[in-house]
N, C-alpha and C positions, 0 to 999 in steps of 0.2 A: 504494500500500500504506500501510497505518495505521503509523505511526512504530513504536506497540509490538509490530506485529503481523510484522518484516521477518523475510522467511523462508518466512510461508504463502503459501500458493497456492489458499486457498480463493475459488470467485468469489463475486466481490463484484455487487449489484445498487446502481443509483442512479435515485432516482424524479427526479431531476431532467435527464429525457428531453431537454427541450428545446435542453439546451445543447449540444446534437450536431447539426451544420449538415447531417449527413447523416441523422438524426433528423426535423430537422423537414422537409426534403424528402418523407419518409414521411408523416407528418402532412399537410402541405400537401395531397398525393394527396386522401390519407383522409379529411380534411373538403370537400374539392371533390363528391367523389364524393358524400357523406351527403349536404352541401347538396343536387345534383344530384337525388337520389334523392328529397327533399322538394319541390322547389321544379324539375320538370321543365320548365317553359319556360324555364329561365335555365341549363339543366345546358350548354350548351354555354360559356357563359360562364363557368360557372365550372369548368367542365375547362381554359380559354384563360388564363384567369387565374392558376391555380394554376402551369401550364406556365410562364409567364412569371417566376413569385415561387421558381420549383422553379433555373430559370438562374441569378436573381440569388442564389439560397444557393449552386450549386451554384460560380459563379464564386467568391466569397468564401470556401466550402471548398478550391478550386484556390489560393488567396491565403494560406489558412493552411499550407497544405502544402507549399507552395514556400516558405513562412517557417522551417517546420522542417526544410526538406530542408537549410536553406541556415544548419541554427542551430550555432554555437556549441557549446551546453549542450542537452542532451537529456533533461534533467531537471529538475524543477520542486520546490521545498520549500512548503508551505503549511501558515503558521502561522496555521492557523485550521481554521474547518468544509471539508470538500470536496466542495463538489458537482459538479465536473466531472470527475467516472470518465470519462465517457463521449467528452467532448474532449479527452483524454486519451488515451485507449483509439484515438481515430478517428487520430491522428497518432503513434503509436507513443513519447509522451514516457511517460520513467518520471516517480514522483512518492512522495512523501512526505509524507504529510499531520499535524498536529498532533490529528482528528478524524477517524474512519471518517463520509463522507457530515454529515449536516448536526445531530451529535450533540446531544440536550439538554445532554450536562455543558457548567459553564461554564468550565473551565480546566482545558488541560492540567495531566499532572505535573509534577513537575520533571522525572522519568527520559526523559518525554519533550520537554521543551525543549530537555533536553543532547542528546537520539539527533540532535536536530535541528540542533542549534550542530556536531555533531560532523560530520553530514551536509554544513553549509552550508561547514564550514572543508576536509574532504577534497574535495569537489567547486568548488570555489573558483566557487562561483555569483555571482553581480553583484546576486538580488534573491531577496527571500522574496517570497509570495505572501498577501494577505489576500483576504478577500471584502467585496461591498459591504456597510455599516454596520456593520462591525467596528471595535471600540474596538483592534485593534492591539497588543493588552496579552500576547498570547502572541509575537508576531512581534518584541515589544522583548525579550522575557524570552529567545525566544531568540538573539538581536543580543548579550545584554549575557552570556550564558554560550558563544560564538562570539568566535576571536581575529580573525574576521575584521571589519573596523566599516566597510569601505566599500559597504556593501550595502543595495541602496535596498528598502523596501517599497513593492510593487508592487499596486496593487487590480483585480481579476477582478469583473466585472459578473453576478450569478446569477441577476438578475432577481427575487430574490425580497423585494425591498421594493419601496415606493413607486417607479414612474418618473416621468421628466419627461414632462410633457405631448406633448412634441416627439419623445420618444424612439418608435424603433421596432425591432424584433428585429433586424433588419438592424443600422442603427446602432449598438444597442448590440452587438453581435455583432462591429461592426468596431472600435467602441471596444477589445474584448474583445484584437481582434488584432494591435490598436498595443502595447499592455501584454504581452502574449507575445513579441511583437519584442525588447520592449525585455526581459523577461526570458530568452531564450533567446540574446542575442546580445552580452549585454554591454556 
């Protein structure tokens, strides 16, 4: 839920589909198939191949899961944009975000850096949450109006800048759920 928003229950939509491991399992299907459907001499190949990349999400969704069965804190604060509704949603963590989804504006309020100092100090959470290329500049604003100061900022992978060459969905995925650990658990 949007920090100014706590209360409604209206749904929320996030175009950024992908960060749901049980998302892109659907995906993975659905462009096997299309490929298949183009490229019929290879369709079994890439029905075999999809199945094999469909395990290795589906295990690292079994990895997230058993991280939050096993967490700590059940809730996450994000002093920043939020693009992960939907991994969120997939493991039942609440959240609190400083932006609905992935806003133009550039700065919270203040009213919302305090809902969120206030959130971090009654939940006695261990991390705020930023996204990648984020300047960090809401997640200190709300650290320095928060009595709490041992709270580490924690970075979430959204995938939507530049990767490393090296990088791949998986990996960063599992990057994703090192940084969860350590936010859910203290």
């Amino acid at each position: 839920m949007q920090a100014e928003e706590e209360g409604e229950d209206e749904l929320e939509y996030d175009e950024h589909i992908w960060l749901s491991l049980k998302n892109a399992a659907v995906l993975t299907d659905a462009i096997a198939e299309k490929l298949g459907e183009k490229d019929g001499d290879r369709k079994d190949d890439y029905i075999k191949n999809a199945a094999a990349y469909r395990e290795k999400l589906e295990a690292l969704d079994g990895e997230y899961a058993s991280a939050v069965a096993n967490a700590r804190y059940k809730t996450l604060i994000f002093a920043d944009r939020f693009p992960f509704r939907y991994l969120m949603d997939d493991y039942g963590l609440e959240y609190y975000a400083a932006f609905s989804g992935c806003s133009a504006e550039s700065d919270p309020t203040l009213s919302t850096l305090m809902f969120l100092a206030e959130k971090l100090d009654a939940l006695k959470l261990p991390a705020l949450i930023t996204i990648d290329g984020s300047n960090q500049k809401a997640a200190k604003g709300v650290l320095d109006a928060a009595k709490s100061k041992d709270v580490k900022i924690l970075t979430l992978n959204s995938m939507q800048s530049a990767a490393d060459k090296n990088d791949t969905y998986l990996s960063i995925m599992e990057n994703n759920l090192s940084v969860l650990k350590q936010a859910v658990s203290g």
